[in-house]
N, C-alpha and C positions, 0 to 999 in steps of 0.2 A: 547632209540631209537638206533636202528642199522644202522650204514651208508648204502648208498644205491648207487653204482655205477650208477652214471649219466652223464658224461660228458668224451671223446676221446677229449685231446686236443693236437692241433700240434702248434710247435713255429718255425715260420717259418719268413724267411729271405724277400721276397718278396712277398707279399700279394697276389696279382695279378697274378703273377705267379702260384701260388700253386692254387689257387680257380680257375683257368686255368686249369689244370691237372686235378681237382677233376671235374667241368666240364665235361672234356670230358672224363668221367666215367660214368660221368649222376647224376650228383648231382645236385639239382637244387639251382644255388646259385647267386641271383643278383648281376649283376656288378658295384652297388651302392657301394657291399662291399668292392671292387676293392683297395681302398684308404684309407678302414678303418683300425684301431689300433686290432678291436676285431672282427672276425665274429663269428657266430653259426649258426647250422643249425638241429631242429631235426629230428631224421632220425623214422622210423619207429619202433614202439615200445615203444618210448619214451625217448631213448637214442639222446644225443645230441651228435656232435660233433661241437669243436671250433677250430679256429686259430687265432693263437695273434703273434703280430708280437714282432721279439724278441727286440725291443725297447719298446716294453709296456713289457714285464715282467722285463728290466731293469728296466724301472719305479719306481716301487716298488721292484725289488730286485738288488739294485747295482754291486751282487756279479755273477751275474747271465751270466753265459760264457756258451752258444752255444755247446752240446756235438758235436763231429764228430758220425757218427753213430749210432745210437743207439739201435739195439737189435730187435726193436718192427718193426713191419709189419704191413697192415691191409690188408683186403681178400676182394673181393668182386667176388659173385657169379654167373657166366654166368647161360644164361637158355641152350646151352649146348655146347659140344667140339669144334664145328664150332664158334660159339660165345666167345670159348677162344682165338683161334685162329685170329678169325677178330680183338679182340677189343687190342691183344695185336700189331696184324700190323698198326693198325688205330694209337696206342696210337706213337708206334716208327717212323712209318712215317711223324707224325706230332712233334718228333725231341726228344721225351720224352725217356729216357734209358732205354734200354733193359735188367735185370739181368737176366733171362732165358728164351731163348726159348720155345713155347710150348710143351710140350713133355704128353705121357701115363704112369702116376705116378704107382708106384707095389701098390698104397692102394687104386687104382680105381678111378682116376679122370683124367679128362684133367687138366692140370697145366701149370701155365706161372706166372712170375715174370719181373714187373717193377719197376724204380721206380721212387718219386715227385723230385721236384724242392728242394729239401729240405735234400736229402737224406733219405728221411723214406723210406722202401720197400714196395710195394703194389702188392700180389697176385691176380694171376685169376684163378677159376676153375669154374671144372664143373661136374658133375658126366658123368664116360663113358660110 
């Protein structure tokens, strides 16, 4: 059998916070899970994404020290330039960081960069 990528997971520092952010992206994510150690959620397609908070992966992994940074992003797709542009003032208005402005990318999209509670970076485009 061949693995089968199935699961985006973020480990993240304050539950609540972060499922806050993903919220007001338009995740649909109950605020039961607000207080939980694990949530999931799966998105369309079949692809899940989780967050665990970084005291449950110390759980089981005592070695387990919090990167600063790390590399990875995720995207999410406006339906178009206007809609990059609102959801990126909507998201910093309501206090969430700004890494780039919206701007007209040279490979044809509207683009903006925010990013979580967490530090991970989270894209928005759009085709122009």
């Amino acid at each position: 059998m061949t693995p089968r990528f199935a699961v985006i997971e973020l480990v993240v520092v304050d539950m609540a916070a972060s499922l806050n952010f993903y919220r007001a992206l338009g995740l649909e994510l109950s605020t039961d899970l607000d207080a939980a150690p694990h949530a999931e959620l799966e998105l369309p397609g079949g692809l899940k994404m989780a967050w665990d908070t970084v005291e449950t992966i110390a759980s089981f992994d005592p070695s387990f020290v919090k990167p600063e940074g790390s590399g990875m992003s995720l995207a999410f797709e406006c339906e178009s330039p206007a809609e990059v542009d609102a959801t990126y003032e909507a998201m910093t208005a309501a206090g969430y960081d700004g890494h780039l402005k919206p701007f007209d990318a040279f490979w044809g999209q509207r683009y903006a960069a925010i990013t979580d509670p967490d530090g991970y970076g989270v894209d928005l485009f759009a085709a122009s």
